[in-house]
C-alpha positions in Angstrom: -7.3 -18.0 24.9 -5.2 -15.5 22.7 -6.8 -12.2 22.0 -7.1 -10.8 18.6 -8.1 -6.9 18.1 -10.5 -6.3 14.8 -10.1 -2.7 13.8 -13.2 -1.9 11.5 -13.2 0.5 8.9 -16.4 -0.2 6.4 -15.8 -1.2 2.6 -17.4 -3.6 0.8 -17.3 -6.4 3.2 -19.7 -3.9 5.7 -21.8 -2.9 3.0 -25.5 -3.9 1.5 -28.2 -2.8 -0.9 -29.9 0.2 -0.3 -34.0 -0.2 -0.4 -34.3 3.4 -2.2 -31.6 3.5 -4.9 -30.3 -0.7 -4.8 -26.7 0.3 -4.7 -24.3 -0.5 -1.8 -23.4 1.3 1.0 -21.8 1.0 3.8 -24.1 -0.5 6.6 -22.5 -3.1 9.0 -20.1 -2.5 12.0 -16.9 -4.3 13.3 -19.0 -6.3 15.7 -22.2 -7.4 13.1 -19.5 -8.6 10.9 -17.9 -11.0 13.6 -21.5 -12.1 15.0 -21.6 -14.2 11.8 -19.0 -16.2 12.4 -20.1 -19.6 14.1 -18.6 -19.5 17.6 -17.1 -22.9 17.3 -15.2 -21.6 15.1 -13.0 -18.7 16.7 -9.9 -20.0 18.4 -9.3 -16.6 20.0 -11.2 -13.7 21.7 -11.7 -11.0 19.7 -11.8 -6.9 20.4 -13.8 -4.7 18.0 -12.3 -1.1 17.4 -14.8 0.9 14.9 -12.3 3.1 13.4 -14.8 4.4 10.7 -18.0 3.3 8.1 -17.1 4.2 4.8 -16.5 3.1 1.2 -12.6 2.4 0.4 -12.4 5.5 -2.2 -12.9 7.1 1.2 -10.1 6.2 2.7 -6.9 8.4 3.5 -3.4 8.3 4.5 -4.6 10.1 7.9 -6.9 7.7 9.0 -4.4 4.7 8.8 -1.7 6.8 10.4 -4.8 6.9 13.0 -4.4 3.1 12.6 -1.6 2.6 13.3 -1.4 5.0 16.1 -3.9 2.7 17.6 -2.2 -0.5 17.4 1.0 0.6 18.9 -1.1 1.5 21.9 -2.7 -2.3 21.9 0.9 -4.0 21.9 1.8 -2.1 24.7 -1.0 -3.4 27.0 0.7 -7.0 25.8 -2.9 -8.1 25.3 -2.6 -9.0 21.7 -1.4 -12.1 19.6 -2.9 -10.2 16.5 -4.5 -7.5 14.5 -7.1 -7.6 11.5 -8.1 -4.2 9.6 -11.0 -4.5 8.0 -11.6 -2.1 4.6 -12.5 -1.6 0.7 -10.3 -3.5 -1.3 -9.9 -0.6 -3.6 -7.2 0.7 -2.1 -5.8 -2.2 -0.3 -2.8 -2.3 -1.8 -1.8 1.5 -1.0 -3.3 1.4 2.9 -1.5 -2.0 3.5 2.0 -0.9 2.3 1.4 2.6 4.2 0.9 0.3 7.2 4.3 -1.5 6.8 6.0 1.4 6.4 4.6 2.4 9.5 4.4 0.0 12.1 7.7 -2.0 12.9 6.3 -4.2 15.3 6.3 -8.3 15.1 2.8 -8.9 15.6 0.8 -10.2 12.8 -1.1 -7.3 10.9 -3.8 -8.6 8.7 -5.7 -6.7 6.3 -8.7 -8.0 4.8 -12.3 -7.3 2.5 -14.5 -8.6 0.1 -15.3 -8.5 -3.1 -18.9 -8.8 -3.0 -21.3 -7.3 -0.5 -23.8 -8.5 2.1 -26.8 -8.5 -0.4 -24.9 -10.1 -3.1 -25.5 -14.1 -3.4 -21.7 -15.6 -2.8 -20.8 -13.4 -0.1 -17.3 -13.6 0.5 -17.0 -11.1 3.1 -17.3 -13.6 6.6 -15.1 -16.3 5.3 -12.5 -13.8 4.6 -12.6 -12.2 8.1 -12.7 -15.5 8.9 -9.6 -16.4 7.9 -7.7 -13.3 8.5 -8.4 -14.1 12.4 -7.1 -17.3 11.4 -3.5 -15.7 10.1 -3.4 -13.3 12.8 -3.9 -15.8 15.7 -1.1 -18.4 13.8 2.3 -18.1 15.5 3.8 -18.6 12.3 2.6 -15.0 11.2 4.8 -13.3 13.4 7.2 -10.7 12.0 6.2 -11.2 8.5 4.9 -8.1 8.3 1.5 -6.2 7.0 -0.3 -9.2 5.2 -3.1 -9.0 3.2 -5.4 -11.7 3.2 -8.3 -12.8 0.6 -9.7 -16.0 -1.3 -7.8 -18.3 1.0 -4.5 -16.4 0.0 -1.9 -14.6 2.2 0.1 -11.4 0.3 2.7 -9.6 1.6 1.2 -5.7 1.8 4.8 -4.5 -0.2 3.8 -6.8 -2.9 0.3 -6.8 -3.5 -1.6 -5.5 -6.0 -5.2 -5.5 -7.1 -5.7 -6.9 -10.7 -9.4 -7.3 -11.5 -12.1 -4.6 -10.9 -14.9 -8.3 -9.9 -12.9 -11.3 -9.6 -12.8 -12.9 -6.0 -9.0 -13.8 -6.5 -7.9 -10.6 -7.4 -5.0 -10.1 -5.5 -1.9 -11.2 -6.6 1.8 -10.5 -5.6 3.8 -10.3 -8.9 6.8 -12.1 -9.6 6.7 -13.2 -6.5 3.0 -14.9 -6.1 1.4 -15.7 -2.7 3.2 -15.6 0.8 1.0 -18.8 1.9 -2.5 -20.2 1.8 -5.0 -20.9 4.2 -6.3 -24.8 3.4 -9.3 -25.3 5.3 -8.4 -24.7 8.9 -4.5 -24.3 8.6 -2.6 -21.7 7.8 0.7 -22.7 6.1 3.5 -20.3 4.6 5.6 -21.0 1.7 8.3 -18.6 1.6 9.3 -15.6 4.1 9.0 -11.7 3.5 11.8 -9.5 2.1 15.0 -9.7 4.3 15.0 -5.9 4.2 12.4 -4.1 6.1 11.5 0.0 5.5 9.5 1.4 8.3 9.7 5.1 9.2 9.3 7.8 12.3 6.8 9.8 10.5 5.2 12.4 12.5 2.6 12.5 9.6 1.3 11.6 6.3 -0.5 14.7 4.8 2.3 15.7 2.1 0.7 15.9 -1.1 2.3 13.7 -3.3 1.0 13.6 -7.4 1.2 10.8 -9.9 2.5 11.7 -13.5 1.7 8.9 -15.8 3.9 9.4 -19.2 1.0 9.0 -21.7 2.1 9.8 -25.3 1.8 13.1 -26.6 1.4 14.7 -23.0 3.0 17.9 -23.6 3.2 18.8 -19.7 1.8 22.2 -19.9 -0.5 21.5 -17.0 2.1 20.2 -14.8 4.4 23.2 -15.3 1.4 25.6 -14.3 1.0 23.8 -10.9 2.1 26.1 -8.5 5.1 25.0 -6.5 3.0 25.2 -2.6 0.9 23.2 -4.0 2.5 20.2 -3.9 5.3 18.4 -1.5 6.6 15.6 -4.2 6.1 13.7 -7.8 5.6 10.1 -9.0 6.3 9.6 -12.6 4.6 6.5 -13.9 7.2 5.8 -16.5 7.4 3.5 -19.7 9.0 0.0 -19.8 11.8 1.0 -17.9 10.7 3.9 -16.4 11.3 6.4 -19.6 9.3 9.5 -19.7 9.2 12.6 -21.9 11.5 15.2 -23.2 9.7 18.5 -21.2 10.8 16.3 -18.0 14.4 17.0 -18.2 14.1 20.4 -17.6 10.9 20.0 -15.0 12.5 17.9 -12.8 15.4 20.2 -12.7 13.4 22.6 -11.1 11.4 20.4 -8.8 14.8 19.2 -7.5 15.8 22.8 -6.9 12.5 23.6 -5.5 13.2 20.6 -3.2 10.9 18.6 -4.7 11.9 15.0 -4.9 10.6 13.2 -8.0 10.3 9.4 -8.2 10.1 7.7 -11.1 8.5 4.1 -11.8 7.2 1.8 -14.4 3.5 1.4 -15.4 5.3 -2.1 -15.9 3.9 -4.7 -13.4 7.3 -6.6 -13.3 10.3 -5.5 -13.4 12.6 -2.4 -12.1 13.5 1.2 -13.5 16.8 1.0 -15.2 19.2 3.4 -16.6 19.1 1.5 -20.7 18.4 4.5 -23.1 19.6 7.7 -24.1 16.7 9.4 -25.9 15.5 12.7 -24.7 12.9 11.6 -21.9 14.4 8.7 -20.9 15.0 7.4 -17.8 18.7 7.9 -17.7 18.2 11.3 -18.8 15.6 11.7 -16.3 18.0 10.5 -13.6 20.7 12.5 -14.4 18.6 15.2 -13.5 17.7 14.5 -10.5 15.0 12.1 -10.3 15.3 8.9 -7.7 14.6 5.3 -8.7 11.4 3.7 -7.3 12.9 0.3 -7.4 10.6 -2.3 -7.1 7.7 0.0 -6.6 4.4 0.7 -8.6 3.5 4.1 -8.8 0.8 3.5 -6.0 3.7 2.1 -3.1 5.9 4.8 -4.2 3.7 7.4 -3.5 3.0 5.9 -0.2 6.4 5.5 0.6 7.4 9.2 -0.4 3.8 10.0 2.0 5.9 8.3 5.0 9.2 9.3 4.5 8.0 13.3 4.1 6.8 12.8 7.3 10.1 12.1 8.8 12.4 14.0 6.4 12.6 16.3 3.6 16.4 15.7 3.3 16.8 15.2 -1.0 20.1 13.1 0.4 18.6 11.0 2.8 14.8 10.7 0.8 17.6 8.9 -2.1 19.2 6.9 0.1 15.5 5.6 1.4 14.6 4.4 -2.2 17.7 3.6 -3.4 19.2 1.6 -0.6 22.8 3.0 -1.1 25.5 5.5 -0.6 24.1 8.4 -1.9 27.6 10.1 -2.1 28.9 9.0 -5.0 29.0 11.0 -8.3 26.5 10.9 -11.1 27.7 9.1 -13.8 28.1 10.8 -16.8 26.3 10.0 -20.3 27.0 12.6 -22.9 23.8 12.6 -23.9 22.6 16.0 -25.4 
């Protein structure tokens, strides 16, 4: 029988009520979880790693570099068909992406959660592990990536996003929609992953990377007064196309001398940045001095992405060429924009 290795790390799906205050908290481990699933149903034998307890707005980047640490060292004893993570769905989308970017293996990697707890009626938490064992074990999963699976849906990890604060389907992949489906008992896929994959050598993930969202009348005093130790790299959550503000011009000039690399992105969920305007602030501007596209990334997966790649490099040149996907030695167009 294939062997499947459940990496627990709290969130919702391990949480019920407290008696004293009646609010959730994290309270079941790895192994309670898969002890309520009938044993009929389990095609596979299943490892339990507790990893950690907690809520998912206590997650960090250093406990799924920990992760993913761990896994390598499973696929080397050639034990393992699989891998399910366990975790809050809060920050699914970000941990799931990191996890891409990090492991390049073929296995299946399945993330999963729930939406409601163990005290709640509708539970959704066993059904969901449930089915994640059922991805990971399917040898159609292999080398599609980090998946994220939820409400009988399989995501791609680089797509995902989280879209409703209660709702059990609230993952959804935009403009792209669901990798495949779990119908019952079989798991069937209707399109495959990206052809390109990103996955890095980081030796770690503790740069501090900050998300700028350009809100209206955001002067960016209290940006400019951040001092430069502070922080290892920007996200700008652009407009639309990924336009920002006039004060950013000169900002990310300095940022980019400081070494800083600044991405920018669109609060947009479809769509890519795009070099259209030529107002003071906008993205072409913004561009032109200095500033790499996040193509195809929220601000979220962008951050992660810069996390992973500052742990490999802090090369401006070759940071570009990682978002960009091109030869980074050409020259900067020229807009004559004032």
């Amino acid at each position: 029988m294939k062997r499947i290795a459940l990496l627990a790390t709290g969130g919702t799906i391990s949480m019920k009520r407290d008696s004293i205050t009646g609010l959730a908290v994290p309270t079941l481990s790895g192994i309670e979880l898969l002890e309520q699933i009938p044993e009929p149903l389990l095609d596979c034998d299943v490892d339990v790693v507790e990893m950690d307890r907690v809520g998912g707005g206590q997650l960090t980047t250093t406990l799924f570099f920990k992760i993913a640490e761990t896994i390598r060292d499973l696929v080397r004893t050639n034990d393992y068909q699989g891998f399910v993570i366990t975790q809050g769905t809060d920050a699914m989308e970000e941990s799931g992406y990191l996890l891409d970017l990090l492991l390049d293996i073929p296995h299946p990697v399945v993330i999963t959660g729930s939406m409601r707890n163990a005290s709640e009626l509708g539970y959704d938490g066993i059904a969901n592990l449930h089915q994640a064992l059922m991805v990971a074990n399917c040898p159609d999963s292999w080398d599609r990536g980090v998946t994220i699976v939820l409400s009988n849906e399989i995501h791609s990890a680089v797509d995902a996003v989280k879209t409703d604060t209660s709702h059990l389907q609230t993952f959804e992949s935009p403009g792209k929609g669901p990798m495949g489906r779990i119908m019952k008992n079989v798991v069937s896929y209707f399109h495959e992953p990206r052809q390109k994959k990103d996955h890095y050598k980081a030796k770690h993930v503790e740069s501090r990377v900050v998300i700028i969202k350009a809100g209206i009348g955001e002067d960016g005093q209290i940006f400019k007064q951040i001092p430069p130790d502070l922080v290892d790299g920007y996200v700008i959550e652009g407009t639309g196309v990924g336009n920002g503000q006039y004060w950013m011009e000169e900002w990310i000039e300095e940022q980019v001398q400081l070494g800083k690399p600044v991405i920018i992105t669109s609060r947009c969920p479809n769509g890519f940045v795009d070099m259209v305007y030529g107002y003071p602030g906008s993205s072409s501007r913004l561009i032109q001095k200095g500033a790499i596209q996040g193509i195809g990334l929220n601000s979220m997966k962008a951050r992660m992405k810069l996390i992973a790649i500052l742990g490999q490099t802090k090369d401006m040149t070759q940071i570009k060429k990682f978002f960009e996907g091109c030869d980074i030695s050409y020259e900067k167009p020229e807009f004559n924009i004032k």
